[in-house]
C-alpha positions in Angstrom: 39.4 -8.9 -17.3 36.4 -10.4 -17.7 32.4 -8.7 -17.8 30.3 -8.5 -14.1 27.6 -7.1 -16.1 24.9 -7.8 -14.0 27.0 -5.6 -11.3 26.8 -2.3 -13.6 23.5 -1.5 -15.9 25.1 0.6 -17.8 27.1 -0.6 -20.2 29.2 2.8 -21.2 29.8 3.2 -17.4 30.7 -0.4 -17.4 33.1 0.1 -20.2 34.4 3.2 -19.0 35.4 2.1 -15.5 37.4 -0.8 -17.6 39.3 1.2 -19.3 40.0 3.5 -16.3 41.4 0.4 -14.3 43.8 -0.9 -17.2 44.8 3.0 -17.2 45.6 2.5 -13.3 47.5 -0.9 -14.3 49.4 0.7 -17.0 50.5 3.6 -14.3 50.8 1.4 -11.7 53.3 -1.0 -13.6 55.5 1.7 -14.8 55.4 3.5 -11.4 57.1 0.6 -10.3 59.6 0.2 -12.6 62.1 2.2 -10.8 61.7 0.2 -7.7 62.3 -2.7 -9.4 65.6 -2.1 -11.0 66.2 0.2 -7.5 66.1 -3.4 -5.5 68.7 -4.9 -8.0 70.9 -1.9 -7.5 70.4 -0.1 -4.3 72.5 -2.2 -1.6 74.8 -2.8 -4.1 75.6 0.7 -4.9 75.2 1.4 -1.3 77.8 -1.1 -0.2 80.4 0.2 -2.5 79.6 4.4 -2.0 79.1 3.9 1.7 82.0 3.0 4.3 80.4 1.1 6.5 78.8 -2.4 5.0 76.1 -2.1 7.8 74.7 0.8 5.5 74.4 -0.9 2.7 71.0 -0.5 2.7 70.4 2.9 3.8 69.2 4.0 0.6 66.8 1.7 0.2 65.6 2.8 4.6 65.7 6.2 3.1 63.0 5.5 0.6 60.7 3.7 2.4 61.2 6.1 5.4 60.3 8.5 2.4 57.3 6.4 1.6 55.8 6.3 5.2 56.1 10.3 5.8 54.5 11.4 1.8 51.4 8.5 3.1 50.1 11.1 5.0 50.7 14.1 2.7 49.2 12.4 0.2 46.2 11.6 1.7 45.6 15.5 2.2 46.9 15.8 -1.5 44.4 13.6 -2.5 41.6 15.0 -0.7 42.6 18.1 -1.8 42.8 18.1 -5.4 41.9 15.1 -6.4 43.4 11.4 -7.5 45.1 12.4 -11.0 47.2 15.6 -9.8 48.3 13.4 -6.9 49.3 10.9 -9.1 51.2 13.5 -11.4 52.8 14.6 -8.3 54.4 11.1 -7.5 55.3 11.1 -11.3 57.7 14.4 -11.5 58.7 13.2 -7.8 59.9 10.0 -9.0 61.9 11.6 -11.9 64.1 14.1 -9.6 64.8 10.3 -7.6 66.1 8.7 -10.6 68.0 12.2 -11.5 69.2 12.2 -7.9 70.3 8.3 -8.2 72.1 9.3 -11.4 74.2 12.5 -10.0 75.1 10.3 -6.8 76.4 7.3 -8.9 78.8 9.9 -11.4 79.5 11.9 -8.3 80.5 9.2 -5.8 78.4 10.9 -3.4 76.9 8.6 -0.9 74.5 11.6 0.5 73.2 12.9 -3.2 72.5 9.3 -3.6 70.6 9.1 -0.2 68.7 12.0 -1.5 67.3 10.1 -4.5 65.8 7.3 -2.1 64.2 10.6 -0.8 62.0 11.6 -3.9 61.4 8.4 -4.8 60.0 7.2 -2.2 57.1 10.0 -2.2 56.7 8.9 -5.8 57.0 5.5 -4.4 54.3 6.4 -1.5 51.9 8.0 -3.8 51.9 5.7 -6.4 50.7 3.4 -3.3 47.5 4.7 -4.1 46.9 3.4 -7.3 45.8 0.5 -6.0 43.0 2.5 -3.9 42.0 4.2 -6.8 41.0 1.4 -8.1 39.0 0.5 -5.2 36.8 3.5 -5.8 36.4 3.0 -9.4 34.5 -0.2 -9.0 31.3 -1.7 -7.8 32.0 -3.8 -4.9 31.4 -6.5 -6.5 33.9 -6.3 -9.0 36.6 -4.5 -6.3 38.7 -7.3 -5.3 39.2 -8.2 -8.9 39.8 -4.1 -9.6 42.5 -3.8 -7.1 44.0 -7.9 -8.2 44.6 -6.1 -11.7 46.1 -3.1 -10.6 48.4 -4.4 -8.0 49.2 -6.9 -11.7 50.3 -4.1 -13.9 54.1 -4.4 -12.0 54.6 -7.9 -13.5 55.5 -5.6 -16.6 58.0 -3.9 -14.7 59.3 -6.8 -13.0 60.2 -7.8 -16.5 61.5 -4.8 -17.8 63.5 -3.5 -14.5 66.0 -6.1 -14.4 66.2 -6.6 -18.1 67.3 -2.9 -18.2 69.7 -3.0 -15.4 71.3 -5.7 -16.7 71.5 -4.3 -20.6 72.9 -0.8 -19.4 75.1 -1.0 -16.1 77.9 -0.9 -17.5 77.7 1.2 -20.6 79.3 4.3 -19.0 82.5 2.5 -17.1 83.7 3.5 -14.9 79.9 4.9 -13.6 78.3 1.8 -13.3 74.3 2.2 -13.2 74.6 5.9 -14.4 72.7 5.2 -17.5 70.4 3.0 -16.0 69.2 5.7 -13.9 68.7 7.9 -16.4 66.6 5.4 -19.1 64.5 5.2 -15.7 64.1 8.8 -15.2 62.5 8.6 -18.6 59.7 6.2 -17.7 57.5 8.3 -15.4 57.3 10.3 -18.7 54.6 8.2 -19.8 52.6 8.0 -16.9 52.3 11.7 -17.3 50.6 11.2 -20.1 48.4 8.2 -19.0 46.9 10.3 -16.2 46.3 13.4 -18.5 43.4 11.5 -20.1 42.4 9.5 -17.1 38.7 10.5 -15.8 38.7 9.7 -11.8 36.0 9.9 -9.3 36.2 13.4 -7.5 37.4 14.1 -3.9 35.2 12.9 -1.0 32.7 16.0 0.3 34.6 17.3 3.6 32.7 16.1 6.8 31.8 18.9 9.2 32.4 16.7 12.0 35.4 14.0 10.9 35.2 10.8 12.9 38.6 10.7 14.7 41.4 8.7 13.6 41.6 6.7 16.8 37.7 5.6 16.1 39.3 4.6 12.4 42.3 2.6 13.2 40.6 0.7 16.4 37.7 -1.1 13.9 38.7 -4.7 13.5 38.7 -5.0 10.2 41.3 -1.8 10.0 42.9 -3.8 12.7 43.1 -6.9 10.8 44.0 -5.2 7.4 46.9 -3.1 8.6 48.6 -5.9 10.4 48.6 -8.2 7.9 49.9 -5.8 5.8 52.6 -4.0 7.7 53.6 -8.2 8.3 53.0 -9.2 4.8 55.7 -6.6 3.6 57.6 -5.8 6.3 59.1 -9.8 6.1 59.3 -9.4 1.8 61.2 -6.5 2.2 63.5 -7.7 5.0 64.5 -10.7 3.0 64.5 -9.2 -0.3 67.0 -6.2 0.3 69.7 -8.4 1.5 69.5 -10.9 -1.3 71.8 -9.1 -3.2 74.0 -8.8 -0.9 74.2 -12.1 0.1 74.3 -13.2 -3.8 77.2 -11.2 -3.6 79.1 -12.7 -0.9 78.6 -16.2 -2.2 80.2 -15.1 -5.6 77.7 -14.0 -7.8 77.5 -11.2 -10.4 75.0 -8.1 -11.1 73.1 -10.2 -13.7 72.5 -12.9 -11.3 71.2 -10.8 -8.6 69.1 -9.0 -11.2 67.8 -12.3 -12.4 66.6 -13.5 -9.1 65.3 -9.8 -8.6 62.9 -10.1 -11.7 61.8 -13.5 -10.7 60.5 -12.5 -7.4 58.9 -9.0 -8.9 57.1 -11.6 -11.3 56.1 -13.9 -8.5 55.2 -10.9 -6.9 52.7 -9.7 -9.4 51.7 -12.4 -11.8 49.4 -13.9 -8.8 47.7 -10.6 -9.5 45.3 -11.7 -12.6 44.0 -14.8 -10.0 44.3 -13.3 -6.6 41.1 -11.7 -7.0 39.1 -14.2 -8.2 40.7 -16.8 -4.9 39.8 -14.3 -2.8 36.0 -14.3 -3.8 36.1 -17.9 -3.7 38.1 -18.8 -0.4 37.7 -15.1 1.1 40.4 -12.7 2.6 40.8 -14.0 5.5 41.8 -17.9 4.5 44.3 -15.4 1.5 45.7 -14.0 4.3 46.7 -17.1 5.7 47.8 -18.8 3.0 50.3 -16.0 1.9 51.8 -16.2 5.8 52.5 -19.9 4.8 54.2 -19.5 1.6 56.3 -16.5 3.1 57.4 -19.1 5.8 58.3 -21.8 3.1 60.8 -18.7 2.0 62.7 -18.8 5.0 63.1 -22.5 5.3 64.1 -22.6 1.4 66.8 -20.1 2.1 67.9 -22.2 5.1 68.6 -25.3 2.9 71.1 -23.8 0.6 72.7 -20.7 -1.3 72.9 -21.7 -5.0 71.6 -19.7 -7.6 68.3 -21.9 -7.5 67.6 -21.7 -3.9 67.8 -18.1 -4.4 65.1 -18.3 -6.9 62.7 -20.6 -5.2 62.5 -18.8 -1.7 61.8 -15.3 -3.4 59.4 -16.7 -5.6 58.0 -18.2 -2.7 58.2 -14.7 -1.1 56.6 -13.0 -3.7 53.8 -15.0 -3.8 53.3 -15.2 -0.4 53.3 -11.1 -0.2 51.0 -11.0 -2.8 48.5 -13.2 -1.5 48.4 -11.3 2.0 48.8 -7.5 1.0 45.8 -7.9 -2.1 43.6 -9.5 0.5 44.3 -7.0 3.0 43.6 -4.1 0.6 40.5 -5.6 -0.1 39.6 -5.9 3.4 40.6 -2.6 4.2 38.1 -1.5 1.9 35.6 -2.6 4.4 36.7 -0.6 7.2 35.8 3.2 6.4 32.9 4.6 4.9 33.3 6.7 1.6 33.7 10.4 3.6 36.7 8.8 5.4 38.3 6.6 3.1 41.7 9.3 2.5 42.8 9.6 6.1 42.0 5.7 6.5 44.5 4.6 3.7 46.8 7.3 4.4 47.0 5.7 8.3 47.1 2.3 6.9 49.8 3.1 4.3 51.5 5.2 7.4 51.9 2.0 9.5 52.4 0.0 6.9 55.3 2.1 5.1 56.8 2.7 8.9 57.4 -1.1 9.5 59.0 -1.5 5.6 61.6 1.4 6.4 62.5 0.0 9.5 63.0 -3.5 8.2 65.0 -1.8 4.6 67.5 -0.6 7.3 67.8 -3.6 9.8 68.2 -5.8 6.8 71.5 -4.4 6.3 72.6 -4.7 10.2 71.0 -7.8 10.3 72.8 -9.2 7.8 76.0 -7.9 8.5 76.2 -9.0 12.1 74.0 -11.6 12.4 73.8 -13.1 9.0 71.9 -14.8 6.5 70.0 -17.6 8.4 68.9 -15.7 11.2 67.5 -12.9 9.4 65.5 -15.2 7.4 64.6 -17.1 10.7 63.3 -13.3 12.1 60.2 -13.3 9.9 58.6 -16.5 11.4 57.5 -14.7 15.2 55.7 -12.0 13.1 53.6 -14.5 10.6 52.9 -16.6 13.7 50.9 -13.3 15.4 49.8 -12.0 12.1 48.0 -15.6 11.9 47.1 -15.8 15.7 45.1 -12.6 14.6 43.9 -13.4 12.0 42.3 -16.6 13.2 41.0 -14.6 16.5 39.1 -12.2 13.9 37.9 -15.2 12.2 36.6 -16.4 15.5 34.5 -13.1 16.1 33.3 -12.6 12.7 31.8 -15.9 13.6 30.5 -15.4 16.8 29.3 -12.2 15.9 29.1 -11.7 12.0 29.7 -8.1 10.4 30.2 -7.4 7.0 33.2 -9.2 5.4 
């Protein structure tokens, strides 16, 4: 991460807010790990406790239902006490998940196991908010590239996710996954002690008269932000949560799935260390764009075959195409509240977002199931095509009437 020092005149300041964001990476990307090896194993373990296949991937609805009702908690959390005892909440939170995961698994208890997508997604949720933190830490000129290397710090976890599922599945037969779950429990361990010596910027003051939420959420740039957010991974998730599955029904094993898992969390990420600096150069907007088009080159991949490299390709694809559009709409989000209301405008954002990922982790299943592969890849394309009709109609009135990027 490279100096902006004619953006900060201090130099210890400048220093300190560096070493604050890689702090934020560092959380961020083992945060994540549990979500990572939860993709590889969730509709698989959901399809063999549960006894219907269309629920496959309830667990995975579960916690991102989990994530869209903690966005709003945590936004009060936040504002409350502050960034770092949020964050510590989302920590122990995502231990009791991984504990949970592990008791369903040696228990054959579908519902215990449901109740682990539960706590971690609010660990999930909060840990959302790394990315925001970093917002805050930085000048605005250096923001874009703030949040970029946050939303980066996963690409370790998209490594190390898979790698572990793949290591310890089966090391406790007949409980496969039961000591993956609990290495994972282990991981928000050190995130704890991250945040104990992480110096964050204080809670907003409280605002004797709070603009309403409806003034909020109606500003074009919120507008523009939130949809090309909720789209951006509302169509990843959809299409990633029933790879697995359909990995499965062509005839492939927990290492392969797990494999094309951790290239799509790397594709996801790894854009991260450039995405800040393309959006500078090309802006959010044209980012935005570009990520719908490589999220639509997913779907088409996946239409042209089902070996183990067209699996690849159309996730990497994917992930690239989600990080593109979700980094550029944090950044533009940035733009839509002022400092007092920043909390209850990511916590809405976050809320619709979130909403639209739960919905899509359970249709994938039915989806899937009764319609199958091709047309649940095909579903993605009417959403893209209105996130980009926006888009392109906001481009047209920040034109005609120019506001603040």
């Amino acid at each position: 991460m490279d100096a902006t020092a004619h953006t900060s005149p201090d130099p210890r300041a400048e220093a300190a807010m560096r070493i604050t964001v890689w702090r934020l990476f560092f959380c961020q990307a083992l945060m994540q790990a549990t979500v990572v090896g939860q993709v590889a194993m969730s509709a698989l373990i959901g399809h063999t406790l549960s006894a219907n296949a269309a629920l496959a991937t309830l667990p995975m609805a579960v916690q991102m239902t989990a994530v869209m009702l903690a966005s709003i908690p945590a936004g009060i959390l936040f504002a409350r006490l502050g960034r770092r005892t949020g964050f510590m909440v989302g920590a122990v939170a995502s231990i009791c998940g991984s504990l949970l995961f592990a008791a369903g698994v040696y228990g054959g208890n579908f519902f215990v196991y449901c109740m682990g997508s539960a706590f971690a997604g609010v660990g999930f949720g909060i840990a959302q908010h790394y990315r925001f933190a970093a917002s805050e830490v930085a000048p605005p000129a250096f923001r874009a590239r703030a949040i970029s290397l946050v939303m980066t710090g996963p690409i370790l976890s998209a490594i190390a996710g898979p790698e572990i599922v793949k290591r310890t599945y089966d090391l406790a037969l007949p409980y496969l996954f039961l000591p993956t779950y609990l290495i994972l429990a282990a991981v928000p361990l050190v995130c704890l002690v991250l945040l104990a010596g992480t110096i964050l910027p204080p809670p907003p003051p409280r605002q004797r008269v709070a603009t309403p939420i409806g003034e909020i959420i109606a500003r074009p740039s919120f507008v523009a932000a939130a949809v090309a957010g909720l789209v951006a991974y509302g169509a990843m998730n959809l299409i990633m949560t029933a790879t697995p599955l359909e990995m499965m029904l062509c005839g492939f094993g927990v290492s392969a799935s797990a494999s094309v898992i951790q290239w799509h969390a790397v594709a996801m990420f790894a854009p991260g260390f450039f995405t800040g600096r393309l959006i500078n150069r090309f802006g959010m907007r044209r980012m935005m764009m570009a990520g719908a088009v490589l999220t639509a080159g997913c779907a088409l991949v996946s239409l042209l075959g089902e070996t183990f490299w067209h699996f690849v390709a159309g996730l990497v694809l994917l992930g690239v195409g989600w990080n593109w559009m979700f980094v550029s709409a944090t950044a533009l989000l940035a733009t839509a509240y002022e400092p007092a209301e920043r909390m209850r405008a990511q916590a809405a954002n976050d809320f619709i977002v979130f909403g639209t990922v739960a919905c899509t982790a359970f249709l994938s299943g039915f989806v899937h199931a009764q319609l199958g592969w091709a047309l649940l890849n095909l579903a993605v394309i009417p959403p893209l095509v209105a996130a980009l009709a926006l888009l392109l109609w906001q481009q047209r009135v920040s034109r005609l009437a120019p506001r603040p990027a």
